[in-house]
C-alpha positions in Angstrom: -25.2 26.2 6.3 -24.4 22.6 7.3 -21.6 20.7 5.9 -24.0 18.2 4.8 -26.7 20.4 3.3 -26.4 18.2 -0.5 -26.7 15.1 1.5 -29.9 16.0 2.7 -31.3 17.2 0.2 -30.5 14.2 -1.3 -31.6 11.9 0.8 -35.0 13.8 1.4 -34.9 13.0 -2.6 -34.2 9.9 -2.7 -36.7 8.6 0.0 -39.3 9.7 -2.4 -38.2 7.2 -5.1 -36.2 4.1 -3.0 -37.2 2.5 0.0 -35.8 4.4 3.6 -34.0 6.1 1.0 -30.7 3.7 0.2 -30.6 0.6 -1.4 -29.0 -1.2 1.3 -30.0 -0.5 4.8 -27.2 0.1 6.8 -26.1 3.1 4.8 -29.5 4.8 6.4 -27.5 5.5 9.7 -30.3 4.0 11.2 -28.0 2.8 13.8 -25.9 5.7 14.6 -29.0 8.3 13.7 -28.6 11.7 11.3 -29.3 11.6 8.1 -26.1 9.3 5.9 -23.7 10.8 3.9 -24.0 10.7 -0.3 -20.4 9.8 -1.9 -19.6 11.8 -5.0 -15.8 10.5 -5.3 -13.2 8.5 -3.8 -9.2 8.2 -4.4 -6.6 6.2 -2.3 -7.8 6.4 1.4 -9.6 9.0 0.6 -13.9 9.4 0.0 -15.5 12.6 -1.1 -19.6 13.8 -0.7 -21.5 15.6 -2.3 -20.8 18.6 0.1 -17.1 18.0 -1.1 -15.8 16.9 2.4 -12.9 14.5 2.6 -12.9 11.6 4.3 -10.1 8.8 5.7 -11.9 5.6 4.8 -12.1 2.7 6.9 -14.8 0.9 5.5 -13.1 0.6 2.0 -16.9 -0.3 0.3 -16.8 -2.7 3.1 -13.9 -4.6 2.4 -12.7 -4.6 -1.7 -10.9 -1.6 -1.7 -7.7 -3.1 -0.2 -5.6 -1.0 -1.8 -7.6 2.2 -2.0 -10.1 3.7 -4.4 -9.7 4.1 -8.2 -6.8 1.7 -7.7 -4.8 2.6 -11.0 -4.0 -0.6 -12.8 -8.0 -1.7 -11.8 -9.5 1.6 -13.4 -6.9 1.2 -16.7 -7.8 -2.6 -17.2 -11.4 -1.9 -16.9 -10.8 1.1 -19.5 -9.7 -1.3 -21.9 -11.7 -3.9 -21.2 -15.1 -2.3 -21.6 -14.7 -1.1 -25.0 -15.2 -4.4 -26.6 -18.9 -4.4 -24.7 -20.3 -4.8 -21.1 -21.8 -8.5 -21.4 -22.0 -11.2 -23.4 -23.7 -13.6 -21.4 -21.5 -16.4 -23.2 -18.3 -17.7 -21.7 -14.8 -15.9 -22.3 -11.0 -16.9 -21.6 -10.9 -14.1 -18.7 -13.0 -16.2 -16.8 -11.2 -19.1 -17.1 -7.7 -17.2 -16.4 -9.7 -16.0 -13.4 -10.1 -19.7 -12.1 -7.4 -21.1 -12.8 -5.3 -17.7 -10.7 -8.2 -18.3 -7.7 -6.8 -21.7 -7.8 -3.1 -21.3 -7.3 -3.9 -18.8 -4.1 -6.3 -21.5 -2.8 -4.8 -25.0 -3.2 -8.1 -26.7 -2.1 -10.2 -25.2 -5.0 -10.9 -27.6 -7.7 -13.5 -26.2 -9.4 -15.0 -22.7 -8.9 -18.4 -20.9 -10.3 -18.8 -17.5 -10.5 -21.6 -15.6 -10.0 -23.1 -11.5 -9.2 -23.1 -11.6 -5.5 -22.0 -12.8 -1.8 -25.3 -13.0 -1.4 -25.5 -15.7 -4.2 -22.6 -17.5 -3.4 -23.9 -18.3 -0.1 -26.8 -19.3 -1.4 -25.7 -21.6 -4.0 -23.3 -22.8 -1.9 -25.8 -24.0 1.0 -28.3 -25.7 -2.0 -25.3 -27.8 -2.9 -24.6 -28.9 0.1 -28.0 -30.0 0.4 -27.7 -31.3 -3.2 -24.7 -33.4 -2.6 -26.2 -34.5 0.9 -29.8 -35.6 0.7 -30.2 -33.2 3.8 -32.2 -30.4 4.2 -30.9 -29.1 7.6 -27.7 -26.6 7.8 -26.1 -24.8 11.0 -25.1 -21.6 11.0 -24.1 -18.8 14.1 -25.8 -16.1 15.5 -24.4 -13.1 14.6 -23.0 -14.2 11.2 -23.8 -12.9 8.0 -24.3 -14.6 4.9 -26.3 -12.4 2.4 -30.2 -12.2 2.5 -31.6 -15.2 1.2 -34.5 -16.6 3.6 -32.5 -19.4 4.9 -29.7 -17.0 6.5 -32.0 -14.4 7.8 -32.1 -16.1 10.9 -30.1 -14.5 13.9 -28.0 -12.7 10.9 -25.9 -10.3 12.5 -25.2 -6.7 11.9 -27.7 -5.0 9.3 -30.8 -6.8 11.1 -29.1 -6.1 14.6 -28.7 -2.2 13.2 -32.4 -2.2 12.8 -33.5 -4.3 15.8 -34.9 -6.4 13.6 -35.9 -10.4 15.1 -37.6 -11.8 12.9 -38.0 -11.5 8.8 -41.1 -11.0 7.4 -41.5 -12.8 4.1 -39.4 -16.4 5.7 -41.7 -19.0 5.7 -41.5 -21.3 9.2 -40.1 -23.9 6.6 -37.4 -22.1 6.0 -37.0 -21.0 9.5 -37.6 -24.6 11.3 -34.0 -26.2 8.7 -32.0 -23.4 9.9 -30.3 -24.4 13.5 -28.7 -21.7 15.2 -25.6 -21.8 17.5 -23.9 -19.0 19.6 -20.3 -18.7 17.8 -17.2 -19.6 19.6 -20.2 -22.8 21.0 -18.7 -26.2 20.4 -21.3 -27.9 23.1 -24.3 -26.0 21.1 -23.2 -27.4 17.8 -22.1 -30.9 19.5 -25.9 -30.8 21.2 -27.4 -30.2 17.8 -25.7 -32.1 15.3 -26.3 -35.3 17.8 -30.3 -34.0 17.9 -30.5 -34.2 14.4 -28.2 -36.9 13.8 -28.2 -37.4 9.6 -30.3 -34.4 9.1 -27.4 -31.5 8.7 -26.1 -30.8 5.1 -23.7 -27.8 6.1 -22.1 -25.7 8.7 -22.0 -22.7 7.4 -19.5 -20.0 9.0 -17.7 -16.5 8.8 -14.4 -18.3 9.9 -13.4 -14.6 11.1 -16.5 -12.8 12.1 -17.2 -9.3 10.4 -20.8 -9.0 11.4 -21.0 -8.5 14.6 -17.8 -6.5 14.8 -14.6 -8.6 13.9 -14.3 -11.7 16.4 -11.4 -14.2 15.9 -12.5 -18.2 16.4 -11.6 -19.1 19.7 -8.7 -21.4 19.7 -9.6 -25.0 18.8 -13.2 -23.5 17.4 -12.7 -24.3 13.7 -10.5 -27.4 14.2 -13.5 -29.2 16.2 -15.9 -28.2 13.3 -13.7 -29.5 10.8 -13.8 -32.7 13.1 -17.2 -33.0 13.2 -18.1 -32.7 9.9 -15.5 -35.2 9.0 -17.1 -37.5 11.0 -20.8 -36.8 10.4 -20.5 -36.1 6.7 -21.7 -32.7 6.7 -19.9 -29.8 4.1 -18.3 -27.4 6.2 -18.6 -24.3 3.9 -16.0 -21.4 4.6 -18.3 -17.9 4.1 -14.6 -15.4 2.7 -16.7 -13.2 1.2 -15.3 -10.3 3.8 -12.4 -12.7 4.0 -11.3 -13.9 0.8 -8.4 -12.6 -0.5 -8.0 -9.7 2.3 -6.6 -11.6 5.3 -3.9 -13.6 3.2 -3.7 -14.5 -0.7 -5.2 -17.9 0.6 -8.0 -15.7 2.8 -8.7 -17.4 6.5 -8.0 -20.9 5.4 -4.6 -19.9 4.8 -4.1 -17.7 7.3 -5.9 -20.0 9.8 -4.4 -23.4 8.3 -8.4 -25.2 7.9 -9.6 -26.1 5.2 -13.2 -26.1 4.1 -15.4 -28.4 1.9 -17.3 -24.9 0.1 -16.0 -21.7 0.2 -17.3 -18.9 -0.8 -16.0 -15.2 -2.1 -17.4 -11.7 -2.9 -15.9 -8.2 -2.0 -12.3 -8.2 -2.8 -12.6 -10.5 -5.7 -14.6 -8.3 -8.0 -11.8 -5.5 -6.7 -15.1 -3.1 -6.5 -17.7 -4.5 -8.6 -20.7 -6.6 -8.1 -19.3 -10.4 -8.4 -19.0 -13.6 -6.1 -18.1 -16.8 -6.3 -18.0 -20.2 -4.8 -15.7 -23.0 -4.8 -14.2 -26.5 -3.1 -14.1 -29.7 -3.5 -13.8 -31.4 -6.9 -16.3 -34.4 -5.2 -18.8 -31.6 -4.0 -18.7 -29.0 -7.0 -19.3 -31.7 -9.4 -22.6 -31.8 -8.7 -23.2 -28.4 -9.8 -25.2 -27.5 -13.1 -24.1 -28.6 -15.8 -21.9 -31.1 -14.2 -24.8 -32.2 -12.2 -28.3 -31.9 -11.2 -27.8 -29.0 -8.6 -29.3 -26.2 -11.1 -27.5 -22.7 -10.6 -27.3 -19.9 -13.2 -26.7 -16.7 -13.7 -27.2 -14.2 -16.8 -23.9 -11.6 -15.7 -22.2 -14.5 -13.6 -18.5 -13.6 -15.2 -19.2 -10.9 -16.5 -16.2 -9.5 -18.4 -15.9 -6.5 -16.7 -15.9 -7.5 -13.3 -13.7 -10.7 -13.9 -10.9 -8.0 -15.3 -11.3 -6.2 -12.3 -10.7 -9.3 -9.9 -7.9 -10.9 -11.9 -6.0 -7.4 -12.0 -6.2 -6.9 -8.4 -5.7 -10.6 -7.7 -2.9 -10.6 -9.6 -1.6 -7.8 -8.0 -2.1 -9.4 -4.2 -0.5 -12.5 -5.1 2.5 -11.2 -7.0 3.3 -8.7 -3.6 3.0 -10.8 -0.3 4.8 -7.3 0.9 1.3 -5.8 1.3 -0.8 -8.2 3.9 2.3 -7.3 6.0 2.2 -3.7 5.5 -1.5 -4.0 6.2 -1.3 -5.7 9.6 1.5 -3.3 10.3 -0.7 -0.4 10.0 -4.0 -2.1 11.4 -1.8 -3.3 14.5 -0.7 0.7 14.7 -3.8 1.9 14.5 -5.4 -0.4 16.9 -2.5 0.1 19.5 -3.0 3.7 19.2 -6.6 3.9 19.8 -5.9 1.3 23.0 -3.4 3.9 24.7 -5.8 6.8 24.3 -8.7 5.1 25.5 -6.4 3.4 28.7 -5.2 7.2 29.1 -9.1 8.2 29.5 -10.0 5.4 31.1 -12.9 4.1 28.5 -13.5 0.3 29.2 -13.0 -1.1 26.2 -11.9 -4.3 24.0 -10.4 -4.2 20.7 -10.7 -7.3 18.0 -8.2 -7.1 15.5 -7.2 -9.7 12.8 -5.5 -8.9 9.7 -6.5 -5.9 8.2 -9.9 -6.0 9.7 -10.3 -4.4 13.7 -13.4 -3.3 15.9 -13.7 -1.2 18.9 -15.8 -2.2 21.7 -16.9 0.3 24.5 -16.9 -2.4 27.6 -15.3 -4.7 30.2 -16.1 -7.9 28.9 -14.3 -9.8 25.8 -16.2 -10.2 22.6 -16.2 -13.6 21.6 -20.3 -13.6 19.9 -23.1 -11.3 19.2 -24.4 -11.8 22.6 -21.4 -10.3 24.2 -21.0 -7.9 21.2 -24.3 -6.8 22.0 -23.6 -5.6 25.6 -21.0 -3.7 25.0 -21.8 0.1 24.7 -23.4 1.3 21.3 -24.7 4.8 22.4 -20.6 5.7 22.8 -19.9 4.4 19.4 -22.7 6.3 18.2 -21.2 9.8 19.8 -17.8 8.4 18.5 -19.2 7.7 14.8 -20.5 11.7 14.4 -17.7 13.3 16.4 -15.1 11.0 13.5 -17.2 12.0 10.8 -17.5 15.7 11.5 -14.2 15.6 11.3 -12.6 13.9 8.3 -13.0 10.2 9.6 -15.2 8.0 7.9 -16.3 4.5 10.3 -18.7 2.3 9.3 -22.4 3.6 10.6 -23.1 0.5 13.3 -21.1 -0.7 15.9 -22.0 -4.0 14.8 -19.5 -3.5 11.9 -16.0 -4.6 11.3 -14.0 -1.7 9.9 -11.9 -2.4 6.9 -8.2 -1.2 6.2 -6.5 -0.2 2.7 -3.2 -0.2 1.7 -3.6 3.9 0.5 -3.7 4.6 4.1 -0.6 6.6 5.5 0.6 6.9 9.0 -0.3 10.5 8.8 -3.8 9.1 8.4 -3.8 6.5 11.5 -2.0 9.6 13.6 -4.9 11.4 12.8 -7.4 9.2 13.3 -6.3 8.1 17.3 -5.5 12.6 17.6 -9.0 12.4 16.8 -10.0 10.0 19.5 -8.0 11.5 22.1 -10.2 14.3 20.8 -13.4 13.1 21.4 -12.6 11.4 24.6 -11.3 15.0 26.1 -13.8 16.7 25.2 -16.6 14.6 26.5 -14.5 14.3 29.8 -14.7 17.9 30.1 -18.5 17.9 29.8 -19.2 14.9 31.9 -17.2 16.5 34.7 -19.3 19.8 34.2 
């Protein structure tokens, strides 16, 4: 019988009720092919199926989980906090304790709106900045991912790359023709454009570290310039943390990165789980926002009581221990120095992007500074890689394309594991390719 026999059945299941069968489409494995694993439980570092195989977790539910699953003081506060109901859609004091704690970790926030999604932080963001503007234009980078409303869907990184998809389907040649597209790490390309459409751009929008097309750091200078330009031009340079918000540094990227954006918008860690974003910046800029303004955004569940206690507990917890983003780049930098010696002792061309507690492995000889070169490197590899890990114990996220995501619950005896189990792999597949 195969160790996944209750994930298939499941998934033959569910493809009879949701679309491909998940409600997200990278969990398909489209990428990586074979049929995607169905999560029963998860603890610590730690996931379980439905076949009740363990797994070490480096996706962490692609980036909240920073200190491992059914975190204790999250699952308690969330305990308590649900029996006096699950919505009220009127405003409580959590979700002003909430702002005002986002806003001693982020000195640049004035004002901050919650709201259900990265995806809808993003997009709210972006219509202010075309609200406060006048403009309808907006750069972003090929490659980067800022949730699926139309506007971003162009050149959008990792779950359309998974699925070869070009072009969307349902995004009007409106949409399409305000969205400008630069390779990241391009200052001429955005230089070029924003002189083409001189007075036209409302926003650069950017992933200041990139988790979309693996993780790829800002070349040096990158950001800087940007922030230059949009000085000078009077665009809103909006700050997309929603992967890195909270999980690079209390401050995210901007703090770790010393920029500081106009907009900047969160999701992942700051919901420690559950579905909530938010965006935030600039007194001058947020101002204009509904019902300060005329920039109309709303949201039945946007601070919802549950997920706010989640985020302030866990929020609370990052800020009040600096102790852990150390221990996390400890272990990341272990882990990735690891997986570098096995792969030099095989021989495996290969780069490896690490920043913080976020890393990706590349199978090539080139660096990977944007999608294009992300693109080149070898995917088929990773693929091989992904099932070999997964078979045994190791769970990466199912594309190349992906960034994978540390958590705090992870031990040594979990990174020793994982680069044994590469050393695996690569032995074994040197025995058969010399065959």
């Amino acid at each position: 019988m195969s160790m996944y026999q209750n994930s298939k059945q499941l998934f033959e299941r569910a493809q009879q009720s949701i679309p491909g069968g998940v409600n997200s489409p990278v969990r398909a494995f489209k990428s990586v092919g074979g049929t995607p694993v169905f999560m029963k439980s998860a603890k610590g570092a730690y996931l379980y199926d439905a076949d009740g195989n363990q797994y070490i977790d480096y996706i962490a539910s692609w980036g909240p989980m920073i200190l491992g699953h059914a975190y204790e003081p999250v699952v308690k506060a969330i305990q308590e906090k649900v029996t006096y109901s699950t919505s009220f859609g009127a405003p409580t004091e959590l979700e002003i304790k909430m702002a005002e704690l986002i806003k001693t970790m982020v000195p640049n926030v004035d004002l901050i709106r919650m709201v259900s999604s990265g995806t809808e932080a993003c997009m709210s963001a972006l219509r202010l900045a075309r609200g406060y503007t006048g403009r309808n234009k907006f750069i972003k980078f090929d490659g980067c991912y800022h949730g699926h409303a139309d506007a971003f869907l162009v050149k959008a990184g990792s779950g359309m790359a998974t699925l070869n998809i070009q072009t969307v389907p349902g995004v009007t040649g409106g949409v399409s023709n305000d969205t400008l597209t630069c390779a990241y790490n391009d200052l001429p390309a955005v230089e070029q454009l924003v002189n083409q459409y001189k007075g036209e751009i409302a926003a650069i929008i950017i992933e200041p570290v990139v988790g979309n097309m693996g993780c790829i750091l800002p070349a040096p200078g990158f950001l800087e310039r940007l922030r230059k330009i949009c000085d000078e031009e009077g665009i809103v340079f909006i700050f997309d943390e929603v992967m890195t918000g909270f999980r690079l540094a209390a401050g995210g990227a901007q703090a770790k990165l010393n920029i500081n954006a106009d907009l900047i918008t969160y999701g992942k860690v700051i919901g420690g789980g559950l579905p909530v974003g938010a965006f935030g910046g600039k007194k001058e800029i947020m101002q204009h926002i509904a019902p300060l303004g005329n920039v109309y955004q709303a949201g039945t569940l946007s601070g919802n009581p549950i997920a706010m206690i989640a985020g302030y507990t866990l929020l609370n917890e990052l800020k009040n221990n600096p102790a852990i983003y150390e221990e996390l780049d400890a272990k990341t930098k272990y882990l990735g120095d690891g997986i570098a010696a096995i792969l030099l002792q095989h021989k495996i061309p290969n780069r490896i992007n690490r920043f913080g507690s976020m890393i990706s492995v590349h199978f090539c000889d080139h660096d990977i500074i944007d999608f294009e070169s992300a693109s080149r490197a070898n995917i088929l590899l990773f693929n091989q890689l992904f099932h070999f890990m997964l078979d045994n114990g190791v769970y990466l996220p199912p594309s190349a394309y992906e960034s994978w995501f540390l958590n705090n619950a992870l031990t040594y005896a979990d990174l020793d594991k994982t680069i044994e189990l590469f050393n695996g792999f690569f032995h074994t597949k040197g025995a058969k390719d010399t065959k």
